[in-house]
C-alpha atoms as one frame of an Amber mdcrd trajectory, in Angstrom:
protein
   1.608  22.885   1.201   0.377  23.074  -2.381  -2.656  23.157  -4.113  -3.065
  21.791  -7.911  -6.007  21.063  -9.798  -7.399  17.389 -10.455  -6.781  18.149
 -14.293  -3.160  19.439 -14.011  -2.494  16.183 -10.993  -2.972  13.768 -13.826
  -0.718  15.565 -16.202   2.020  15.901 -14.177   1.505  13.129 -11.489   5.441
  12.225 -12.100   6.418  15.958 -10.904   4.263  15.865  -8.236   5.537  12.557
  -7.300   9.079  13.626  -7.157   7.868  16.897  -4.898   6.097  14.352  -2.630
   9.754  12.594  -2.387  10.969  15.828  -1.478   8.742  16.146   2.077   6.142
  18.326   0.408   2.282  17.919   1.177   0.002  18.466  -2.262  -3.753  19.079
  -2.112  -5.545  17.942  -5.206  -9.220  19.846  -5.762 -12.017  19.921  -8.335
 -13.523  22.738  -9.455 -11.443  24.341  -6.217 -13.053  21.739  -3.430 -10.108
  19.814  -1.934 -10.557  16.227  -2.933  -7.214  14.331  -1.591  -3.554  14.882
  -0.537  -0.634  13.811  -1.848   2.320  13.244   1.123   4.782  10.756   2.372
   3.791   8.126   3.789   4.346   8.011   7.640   7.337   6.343   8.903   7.136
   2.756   8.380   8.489   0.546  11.993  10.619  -2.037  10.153  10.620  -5.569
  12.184  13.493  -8.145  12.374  13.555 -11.122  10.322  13.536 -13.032  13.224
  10.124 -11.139  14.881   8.523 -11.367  11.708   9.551 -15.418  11.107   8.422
 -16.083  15.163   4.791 -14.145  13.999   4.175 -15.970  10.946   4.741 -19.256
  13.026   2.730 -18.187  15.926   0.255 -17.742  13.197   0.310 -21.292  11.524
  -0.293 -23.180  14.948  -4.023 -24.129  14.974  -4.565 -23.195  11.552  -6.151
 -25.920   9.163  -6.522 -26.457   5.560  -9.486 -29.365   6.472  -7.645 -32.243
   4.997  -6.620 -30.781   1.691  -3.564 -30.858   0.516  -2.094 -27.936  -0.994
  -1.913 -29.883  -4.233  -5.379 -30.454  -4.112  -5.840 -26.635  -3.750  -3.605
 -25.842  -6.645  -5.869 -28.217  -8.950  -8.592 -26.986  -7.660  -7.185 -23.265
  -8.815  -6.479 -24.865 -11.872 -10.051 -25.992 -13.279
């Protein structure tokens, strides 16, 4: 794991960024405090298209808009 300053992060965020890619773990400090950490994200659980349709509708049921329309709520964006 590396350690750059908060001045020299902003500089070269792009290199950093591509060392990130890379599996490495960055620790960004101030005045030499460590103050965050740059790193992968974690492994993201992709769902199905069909899970994620089935959730979305499980969702809708019982949900009301209280007798507007979604044309009404458009205008209403709209003014």
């Amino acid at each position: 794991m590396g350690s750059v300053g908060a001045y020299e992060a902003k500089t070269h965020l792009s290199k950093l960024i591509e060392r990130v890619m890379k599996g490495e773990r960055i620790t960004i400090t101030k005045h030499g405090v460590p103050v965050a950490v740059l790193q992968p994200p974690d492994k993201i659980h992709a769902l199905d298209t069909k899970t994620v349709v089935a959730q979305l509708r499980a969702f809708r049921e019982g949900q009301s808009l209280g007798g507007l329309s979604l044309r009404d709520m458009i205008e209403e964006g709209r003014r």
